[in-house]
C-alpha positions as YAML, in Angstrom:
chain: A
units: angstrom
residues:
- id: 1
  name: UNK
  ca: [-38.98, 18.94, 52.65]
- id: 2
  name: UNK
  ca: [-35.63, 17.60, 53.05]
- id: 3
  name: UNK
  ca: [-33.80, 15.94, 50.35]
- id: 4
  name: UNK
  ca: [-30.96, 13.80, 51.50]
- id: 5
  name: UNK
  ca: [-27.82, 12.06, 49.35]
- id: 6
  name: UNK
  ca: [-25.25, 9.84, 50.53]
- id: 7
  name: UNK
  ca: [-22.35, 7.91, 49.26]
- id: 8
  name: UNK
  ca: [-18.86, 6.35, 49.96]
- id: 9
  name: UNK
  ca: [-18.11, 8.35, 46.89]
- id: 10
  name: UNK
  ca: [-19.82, 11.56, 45.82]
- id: 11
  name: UNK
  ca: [-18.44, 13.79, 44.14]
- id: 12
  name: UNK
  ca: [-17.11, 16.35, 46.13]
- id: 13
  name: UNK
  ca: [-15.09, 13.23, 48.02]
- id: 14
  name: UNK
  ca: [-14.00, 11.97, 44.43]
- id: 15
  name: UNK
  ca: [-12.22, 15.06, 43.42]
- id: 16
  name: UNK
  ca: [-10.23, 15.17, 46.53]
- id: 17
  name: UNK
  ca: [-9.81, 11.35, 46.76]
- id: 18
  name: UNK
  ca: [-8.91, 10.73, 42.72]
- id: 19
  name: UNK
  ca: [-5.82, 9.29, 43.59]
- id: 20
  name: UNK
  ca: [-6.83, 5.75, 45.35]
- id: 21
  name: UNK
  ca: [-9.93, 5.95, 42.97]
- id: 22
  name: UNK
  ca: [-9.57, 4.79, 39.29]
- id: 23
  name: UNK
  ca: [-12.10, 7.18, 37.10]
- id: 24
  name: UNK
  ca: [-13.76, 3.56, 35.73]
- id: 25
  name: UNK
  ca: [-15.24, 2.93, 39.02]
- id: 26
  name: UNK
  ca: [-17.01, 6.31, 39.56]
- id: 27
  name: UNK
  ca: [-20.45, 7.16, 38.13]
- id: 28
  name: UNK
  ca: [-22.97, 9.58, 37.84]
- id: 29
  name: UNK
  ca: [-26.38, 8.30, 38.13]
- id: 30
  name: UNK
  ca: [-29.29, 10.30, 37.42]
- id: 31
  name: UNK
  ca: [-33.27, 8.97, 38.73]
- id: 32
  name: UNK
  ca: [-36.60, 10.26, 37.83]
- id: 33
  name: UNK
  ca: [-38.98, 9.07, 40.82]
- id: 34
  name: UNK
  ca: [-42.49, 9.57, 39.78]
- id: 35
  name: UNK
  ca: [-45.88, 8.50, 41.65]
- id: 36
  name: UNK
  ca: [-49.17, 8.13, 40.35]
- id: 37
  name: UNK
  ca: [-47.71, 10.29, 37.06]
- id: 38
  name: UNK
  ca: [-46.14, 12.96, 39.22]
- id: 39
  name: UNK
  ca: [-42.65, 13.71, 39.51]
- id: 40
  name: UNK
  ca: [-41.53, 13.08, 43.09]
- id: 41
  name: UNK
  ca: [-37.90, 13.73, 42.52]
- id: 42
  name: UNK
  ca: [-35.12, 14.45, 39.94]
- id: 43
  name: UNK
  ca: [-32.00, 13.51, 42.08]
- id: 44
  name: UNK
  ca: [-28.44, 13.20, 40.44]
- id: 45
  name: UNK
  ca: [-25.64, 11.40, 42.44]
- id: 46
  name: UNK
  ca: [-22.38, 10.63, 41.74]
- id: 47
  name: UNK
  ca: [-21.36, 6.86, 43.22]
- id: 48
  name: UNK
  ca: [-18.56, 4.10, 43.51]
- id: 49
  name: UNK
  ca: [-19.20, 0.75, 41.47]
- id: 50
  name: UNK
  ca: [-20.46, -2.26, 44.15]
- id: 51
  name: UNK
  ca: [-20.99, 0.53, 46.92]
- id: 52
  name: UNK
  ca: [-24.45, 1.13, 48.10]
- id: 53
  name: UNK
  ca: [-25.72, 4.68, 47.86]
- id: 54
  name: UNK
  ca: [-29.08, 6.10, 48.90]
- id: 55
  name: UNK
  ca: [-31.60, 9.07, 48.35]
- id: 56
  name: UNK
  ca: [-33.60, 10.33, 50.54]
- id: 57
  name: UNK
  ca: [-36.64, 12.61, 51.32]
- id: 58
  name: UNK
  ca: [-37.96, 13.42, 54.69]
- id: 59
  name: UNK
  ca: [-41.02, 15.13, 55.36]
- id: 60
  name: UNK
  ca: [-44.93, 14.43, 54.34]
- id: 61
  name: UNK
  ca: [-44.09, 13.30, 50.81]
- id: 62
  name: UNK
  ca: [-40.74, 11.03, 51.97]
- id: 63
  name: UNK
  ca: [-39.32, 8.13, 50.20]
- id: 64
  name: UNK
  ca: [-36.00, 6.39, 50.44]
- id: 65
  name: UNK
  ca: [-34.26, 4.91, 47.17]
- id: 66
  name: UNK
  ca: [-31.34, 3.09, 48.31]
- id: 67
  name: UNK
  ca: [-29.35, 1.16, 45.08]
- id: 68
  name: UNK
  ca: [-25.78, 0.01, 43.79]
- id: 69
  name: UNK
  ca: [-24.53, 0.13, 40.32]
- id: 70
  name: UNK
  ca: [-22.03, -2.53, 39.21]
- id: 71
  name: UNK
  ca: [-20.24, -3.00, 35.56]
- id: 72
  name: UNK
  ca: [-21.03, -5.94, 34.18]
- id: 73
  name: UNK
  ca: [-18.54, -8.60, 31.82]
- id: 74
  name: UNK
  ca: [-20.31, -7.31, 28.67]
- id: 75
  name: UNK
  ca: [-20.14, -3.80, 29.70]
- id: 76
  name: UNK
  ca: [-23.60, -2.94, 30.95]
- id: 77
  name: UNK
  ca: [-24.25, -1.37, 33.84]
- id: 78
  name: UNK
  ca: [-26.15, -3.47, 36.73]
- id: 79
  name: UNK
  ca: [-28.55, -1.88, 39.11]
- id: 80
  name: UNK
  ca: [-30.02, -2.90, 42.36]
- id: 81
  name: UNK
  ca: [-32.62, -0.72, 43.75]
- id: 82
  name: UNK
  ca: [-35.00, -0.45, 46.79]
- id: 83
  name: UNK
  ca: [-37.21, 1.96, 46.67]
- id: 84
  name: UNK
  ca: [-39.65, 3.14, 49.76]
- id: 85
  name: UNK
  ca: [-42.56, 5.13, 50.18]
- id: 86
  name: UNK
  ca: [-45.26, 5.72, 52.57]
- id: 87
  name: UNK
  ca: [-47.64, 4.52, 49.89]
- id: 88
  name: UNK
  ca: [-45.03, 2.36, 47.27]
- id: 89
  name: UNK
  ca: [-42.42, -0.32, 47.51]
- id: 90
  name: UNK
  ca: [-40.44, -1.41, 44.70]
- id: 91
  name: UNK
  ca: [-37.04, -3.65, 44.34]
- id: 92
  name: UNK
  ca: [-35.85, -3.39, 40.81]
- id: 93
  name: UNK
  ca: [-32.89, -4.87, 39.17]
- id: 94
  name: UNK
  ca: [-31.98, -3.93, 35.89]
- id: 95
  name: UNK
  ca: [-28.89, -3.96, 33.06]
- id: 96
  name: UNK
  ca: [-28.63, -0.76, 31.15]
- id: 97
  name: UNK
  ca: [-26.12, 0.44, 28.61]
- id: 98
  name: UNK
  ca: [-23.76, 3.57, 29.92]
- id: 99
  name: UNK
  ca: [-25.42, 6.78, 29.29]
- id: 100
  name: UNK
  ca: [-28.55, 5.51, 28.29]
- id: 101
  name: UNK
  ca: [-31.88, 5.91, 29.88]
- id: 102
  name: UNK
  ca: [-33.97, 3.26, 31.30]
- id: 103
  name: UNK
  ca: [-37.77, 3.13, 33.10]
- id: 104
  name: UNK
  ca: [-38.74, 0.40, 35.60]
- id: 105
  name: UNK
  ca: [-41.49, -0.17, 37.54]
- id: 106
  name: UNK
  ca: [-45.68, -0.07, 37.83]
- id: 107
  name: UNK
  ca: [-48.55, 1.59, 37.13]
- id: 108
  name: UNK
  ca: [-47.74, 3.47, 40.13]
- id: 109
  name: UNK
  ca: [-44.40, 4.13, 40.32]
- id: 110
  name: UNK
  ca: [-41.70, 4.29, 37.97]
- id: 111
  name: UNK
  ca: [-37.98, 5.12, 38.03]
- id: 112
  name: UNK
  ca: [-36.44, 6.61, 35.30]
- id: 113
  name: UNK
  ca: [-32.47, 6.46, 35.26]
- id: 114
  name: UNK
  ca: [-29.11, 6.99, 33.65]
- id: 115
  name: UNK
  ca: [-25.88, 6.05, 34.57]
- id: 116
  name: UNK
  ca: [-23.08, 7.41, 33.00]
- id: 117
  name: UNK
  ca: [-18.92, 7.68, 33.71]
- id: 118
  name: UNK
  ca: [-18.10, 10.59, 36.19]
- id: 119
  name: UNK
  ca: [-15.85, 13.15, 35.59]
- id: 120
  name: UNK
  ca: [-12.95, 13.02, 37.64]
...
């Protein structure tokens, strides 16, 4: 199995980019994908605010979670999600406080997620 990240701004790219990027609009967002009660994947990937970023897995067991994270007026955290699987689809939106961790989603499959400041 594969396991594939990508992002305008991850953060190998953020460290060498820190200058035309203000810390505030960097994250570090953190899923739990589980199906039927099993963890699929534990992926961690650092992102730009209002830039789409997506997670992949190839292979047998492959799902794509593609979302964007975006700070809200009240300062919440907004996330847009689509997640994929051969067996599962889910499109959740959700506002979560920084650093704290949120679930979404069914009987069958729920994310689990935190979003918190990077570390420039």
């Amino acid at each position: 199995m594969k396991l594939v990240a990508s992002a305008v701004a991850l953060f190998v790219c953020a460290v060498f980019s820190a200058t035309t990027l203000a810390a505030e609009d960097l994250y570090k967002v953190s899923f739990e994908i589980r199906e039927a009660g099993e963890l699929r994947s534990s992926p961690m990937v650092g992102v730009r605010a209002d830039t789409e970023a997506s997670i992949s897995q190839d292979g047998e067991g492959w799902f794509k979670l593609d979302f964007t994270v975006s700070p809200t007026e009240n300062g919440t955290i907004e996330l847009n999600a689509v997640y994929e699987s051969a067996t599962h689809n889910l499109a959740p939106m959700m506002e979560l406080e920084l650093g704290k961790t949120a679930t979404i989603g069914t009987d069958d499959v729920q994310l689990t997620v935190t979003v918190e400041p990077a570390d420039v």
